[in-house]
C-alpha positions in Angstrom: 16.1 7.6 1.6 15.0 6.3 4.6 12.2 8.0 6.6 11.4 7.2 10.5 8.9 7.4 13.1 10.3 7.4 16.2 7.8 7.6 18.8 5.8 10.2 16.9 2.5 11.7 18.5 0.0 14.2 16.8 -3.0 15.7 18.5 -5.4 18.2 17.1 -6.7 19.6 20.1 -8.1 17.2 22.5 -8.0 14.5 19.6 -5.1 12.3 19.2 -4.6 11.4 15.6 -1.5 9.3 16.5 -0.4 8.1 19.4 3.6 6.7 20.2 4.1 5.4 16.4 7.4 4.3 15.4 7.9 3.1 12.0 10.3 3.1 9.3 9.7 4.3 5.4 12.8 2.1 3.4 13.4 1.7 0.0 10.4 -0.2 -0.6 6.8 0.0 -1.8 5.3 0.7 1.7 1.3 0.4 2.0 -0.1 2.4 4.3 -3.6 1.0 5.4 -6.1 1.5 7.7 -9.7 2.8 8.2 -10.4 6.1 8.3 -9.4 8.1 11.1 -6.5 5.5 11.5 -4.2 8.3 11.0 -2.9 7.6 7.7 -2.9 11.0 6.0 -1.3 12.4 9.6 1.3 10.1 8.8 1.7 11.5 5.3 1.2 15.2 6.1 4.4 14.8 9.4 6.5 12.8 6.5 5.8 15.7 4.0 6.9 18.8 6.3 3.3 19.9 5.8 2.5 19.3 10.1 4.9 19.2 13.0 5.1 16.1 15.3 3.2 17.3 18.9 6.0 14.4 20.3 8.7 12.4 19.1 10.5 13.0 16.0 10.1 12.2 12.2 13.4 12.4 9.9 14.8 11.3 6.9 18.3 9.7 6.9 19.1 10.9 10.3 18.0 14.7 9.8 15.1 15.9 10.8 12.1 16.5 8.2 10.3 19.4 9.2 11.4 22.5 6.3 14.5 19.6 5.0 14.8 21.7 1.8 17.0 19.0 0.2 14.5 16.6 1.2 11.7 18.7 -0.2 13.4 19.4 -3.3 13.6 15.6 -4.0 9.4 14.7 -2.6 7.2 14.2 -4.1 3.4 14.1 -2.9 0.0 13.4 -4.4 -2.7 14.4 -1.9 -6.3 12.7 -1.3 -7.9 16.1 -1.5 -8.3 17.8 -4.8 -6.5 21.4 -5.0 -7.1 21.4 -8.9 -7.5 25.1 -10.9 -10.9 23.6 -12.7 -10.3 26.3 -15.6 -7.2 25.1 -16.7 -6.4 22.3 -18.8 -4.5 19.2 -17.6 -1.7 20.5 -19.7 -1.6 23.5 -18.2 -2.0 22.5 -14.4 1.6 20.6 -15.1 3.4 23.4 -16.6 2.1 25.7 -13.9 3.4 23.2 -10.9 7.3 22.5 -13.1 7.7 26.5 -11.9 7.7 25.1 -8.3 10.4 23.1 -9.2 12.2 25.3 -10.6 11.9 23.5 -14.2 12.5 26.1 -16.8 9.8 26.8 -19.3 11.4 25.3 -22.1 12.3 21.7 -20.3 9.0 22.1 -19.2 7.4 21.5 -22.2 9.3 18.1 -22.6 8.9 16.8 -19.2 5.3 17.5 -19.1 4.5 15.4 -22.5 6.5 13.0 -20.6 4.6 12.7 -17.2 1.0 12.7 -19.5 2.4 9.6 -21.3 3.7 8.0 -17.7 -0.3 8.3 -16.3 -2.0 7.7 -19.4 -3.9 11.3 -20.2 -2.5 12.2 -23.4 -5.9 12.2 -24.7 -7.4 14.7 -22.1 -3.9 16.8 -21.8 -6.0 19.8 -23.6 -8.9 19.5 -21.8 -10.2 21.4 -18.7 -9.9 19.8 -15.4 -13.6 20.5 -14.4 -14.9 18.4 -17.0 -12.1 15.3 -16.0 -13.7 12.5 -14.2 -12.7 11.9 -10.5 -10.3 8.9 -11.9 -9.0 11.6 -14.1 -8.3 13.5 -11.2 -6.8 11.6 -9.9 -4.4 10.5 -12.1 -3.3 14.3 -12.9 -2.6 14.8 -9.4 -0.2 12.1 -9.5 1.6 13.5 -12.8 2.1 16.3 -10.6 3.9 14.5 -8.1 6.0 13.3 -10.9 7.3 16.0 -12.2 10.5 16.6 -10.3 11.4 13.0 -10.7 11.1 12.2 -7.1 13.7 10.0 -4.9 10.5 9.5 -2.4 6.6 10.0 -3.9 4.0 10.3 -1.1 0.4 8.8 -2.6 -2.9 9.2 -0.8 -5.2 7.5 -1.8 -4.3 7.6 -5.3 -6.9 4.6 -6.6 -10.0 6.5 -5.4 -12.9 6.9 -8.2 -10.5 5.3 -10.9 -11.6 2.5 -13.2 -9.9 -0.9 -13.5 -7.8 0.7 -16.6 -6.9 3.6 -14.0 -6.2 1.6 -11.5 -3.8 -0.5 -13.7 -1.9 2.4 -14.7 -1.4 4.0 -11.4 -0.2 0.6 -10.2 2.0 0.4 -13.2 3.7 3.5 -12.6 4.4 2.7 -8.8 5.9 -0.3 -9.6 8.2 1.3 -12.4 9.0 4.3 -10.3 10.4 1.2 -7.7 12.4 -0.4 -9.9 14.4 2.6 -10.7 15.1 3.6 -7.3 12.2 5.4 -5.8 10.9 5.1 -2.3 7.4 5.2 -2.9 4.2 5.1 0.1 1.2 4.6 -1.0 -2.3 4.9 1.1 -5.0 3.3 0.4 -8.5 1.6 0.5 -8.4 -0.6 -2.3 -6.5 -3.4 -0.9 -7.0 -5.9 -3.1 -5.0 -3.7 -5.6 -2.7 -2.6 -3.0 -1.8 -6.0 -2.1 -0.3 -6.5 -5.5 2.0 -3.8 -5.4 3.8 -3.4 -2.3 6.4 -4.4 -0.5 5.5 -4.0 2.9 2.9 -2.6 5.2 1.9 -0.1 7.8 -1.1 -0.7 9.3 -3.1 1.6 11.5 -6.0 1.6 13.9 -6.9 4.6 16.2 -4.3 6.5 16.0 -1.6 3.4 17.1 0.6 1.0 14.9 -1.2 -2.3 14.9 1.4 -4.0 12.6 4.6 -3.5 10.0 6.5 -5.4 7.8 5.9 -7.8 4.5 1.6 -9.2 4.4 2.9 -13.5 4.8 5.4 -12.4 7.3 2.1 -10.4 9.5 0.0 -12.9 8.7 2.8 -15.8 10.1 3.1 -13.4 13.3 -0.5 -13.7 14.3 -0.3 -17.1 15.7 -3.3 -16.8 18.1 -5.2 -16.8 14.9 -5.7 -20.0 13.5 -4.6 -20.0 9.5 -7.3 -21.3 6.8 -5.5 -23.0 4.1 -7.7 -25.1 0.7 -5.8 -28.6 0.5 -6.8 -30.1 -2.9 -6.2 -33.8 -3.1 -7.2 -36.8 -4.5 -9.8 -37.7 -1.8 -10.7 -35.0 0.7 -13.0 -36.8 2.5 -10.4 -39.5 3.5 -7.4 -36.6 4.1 -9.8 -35.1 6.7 -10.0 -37.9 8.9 -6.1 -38.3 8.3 -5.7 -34.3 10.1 -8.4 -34.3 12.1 -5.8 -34.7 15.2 -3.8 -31.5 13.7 -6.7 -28.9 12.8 -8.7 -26.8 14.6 -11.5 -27.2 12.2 -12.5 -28.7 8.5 -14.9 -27.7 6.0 -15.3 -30.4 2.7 -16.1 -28.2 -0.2 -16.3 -31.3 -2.3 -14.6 -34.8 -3.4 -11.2 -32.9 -3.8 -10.8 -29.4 -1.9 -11.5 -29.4 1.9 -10.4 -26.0 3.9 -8.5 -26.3 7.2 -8.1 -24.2 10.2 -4.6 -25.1 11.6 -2.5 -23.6 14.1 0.9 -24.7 13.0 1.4 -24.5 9.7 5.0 -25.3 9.1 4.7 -28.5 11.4 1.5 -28.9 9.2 3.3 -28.9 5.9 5.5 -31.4 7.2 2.6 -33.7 8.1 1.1 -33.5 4.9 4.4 -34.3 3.3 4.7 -37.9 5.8 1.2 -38.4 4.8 1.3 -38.4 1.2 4.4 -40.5 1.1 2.8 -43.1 3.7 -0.7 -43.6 2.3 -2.0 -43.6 -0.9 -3.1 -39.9 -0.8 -2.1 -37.8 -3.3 -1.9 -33.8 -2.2 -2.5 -31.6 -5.3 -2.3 -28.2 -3.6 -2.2 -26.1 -0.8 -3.2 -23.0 -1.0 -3.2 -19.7 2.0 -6.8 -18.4 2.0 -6.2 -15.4 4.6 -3.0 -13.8 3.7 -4.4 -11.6 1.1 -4.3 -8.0 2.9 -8.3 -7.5 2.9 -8.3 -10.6 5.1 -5.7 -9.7 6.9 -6.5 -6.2 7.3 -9.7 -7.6 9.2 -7.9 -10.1 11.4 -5.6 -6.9 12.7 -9.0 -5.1 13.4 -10.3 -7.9 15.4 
């Protein structure tokens, strides 16, 4: 399923929470990032039928989304907000939702036991929600959203107040749910765990698209931004004075590593390459140092 933005404003009042967006949701892990405010959850709330667009229109596969039962029947979404009954038991919160989807009692039973074992909360299935931790919140909430096998899960912020082990799992599913099929978006703030997951990015500031596609091919796009790449080598004090004519800047960490700000980095590449073939330096390593999505994410902003 393929959902898009075309041109899509929201306002809420005299705020504007997005402003002219067009974007596309593919088959892909998509990351949604930005700070708050950025319009993220808008995004989510126009591509889950749950708000209408003030301009421009949001639809999936060419039809548009707002009340698309069939599309609804196949979505699934895991708000940042909790809307959890604190009396009832994690069990029970599941087999209460499967009625929404029309999941009988009996096959609810079964696909419930399933979804526990997907998010890891076999152990607290029996328990009540209020005594859960936020993590374990958290995790439910996506069970829910997994309970009608989804072709496209919505996640918002789904790594808020979980542990490493939480965060592992949820990252675990989203990547399984991918392989078999699913579109999956995810929002988030932890970007050093979303990073590791998806395909592609969104990314938002003020209400506007700032960028879109995979984090190396953003990062290759921002070529007024000089990259920072560690060269490890076999004498880095030497290789500096070699690249001195091809860098913007270069810090020596020590005898080996050096970091340098370069403009170009394929024609960079290819200099290192004549140089270690010419001279009697020997390049170990070459490694990005700003194309992981919190640096990134930063470099957008600025």
């Amino acid at each position: 399923m393929k959902i898009k933005f075309d041109k899509v404003s929201k306002w809420f009042g005299e705020v504007i929470a997005l402003n002219e967006v067009s974007f596309e949701f593919s088959n892909a892990i998509t990351g949604l990032v930005g700070t708050n405010g950025a319009g993220k959850t808008t995004c989510i709330k126009l591509a889950t039928s749950l708000i209408k667009p003030t301009l421009g229109n949001v639809t999936v596969d060419g039809d548009d989304i707002w009340h698309n039962q069939e599309f609804l029947k196949q979505m699934g979404f895991s708000p940042e907000a909790d809307s959890l009954f604190l009396w009832m038991t994690g069990r029970q919160f599941l087999r209460w939702n499967c009625r929404f989807h029309g999941i009988s009692s009996s096959a609810s039973k079964k696909r419930v036991d399933e979804v526990l074992s997907i998010v890891g909360m076999n152990h607290a299935a029996d328990r009540k929600i209020q005594g859960y931790s936020r993590g374990m919140r958290q995790r439910i909430k996506v069970g829910q959203a997994l309970l009608n096998e989804p072709k496209v899960l919505f996640l918002d912020e789904p790594m808020a107040g979980t542990d490493p082990v939480g965060r592992g799992l949820v990252s675990d599913v989203i990547r399984d749910l991918a392989k078999e099929g699913t579109n999956v978006i995810v929002s988030s703030h932890v970007l050093h765990e979303l990073e590791r997951i998806v395909d592609k990015i969104v990314v938002l500031e003020s209400g506007k698209l700032v960028a879109e596609g995979t984090i190396p091919g953003v990062r290759s796009a921002l070529s007024r931004i000089p990259h920072r790449i560690r060269i490890r080598s076999n004498d880095s004090k030497k290789l500096g004075k070699m690249i001195t004519d091809h860098v913007k800047g270069i810090q020596f960490e020590d005898d080996s590593n050096l970091v340098a700000e370069i403009k170009d980095r394929m024609n960079f590449n290819k200099e290192l390459i004549n140089l270690s073939k010419s001279t009697d330096i020997k390049i170990y390593e070459i490694y990005p140092l700003d194309e992981d999505l919190t640096t990134l994410y930063n470099l957008l902003k600025n």
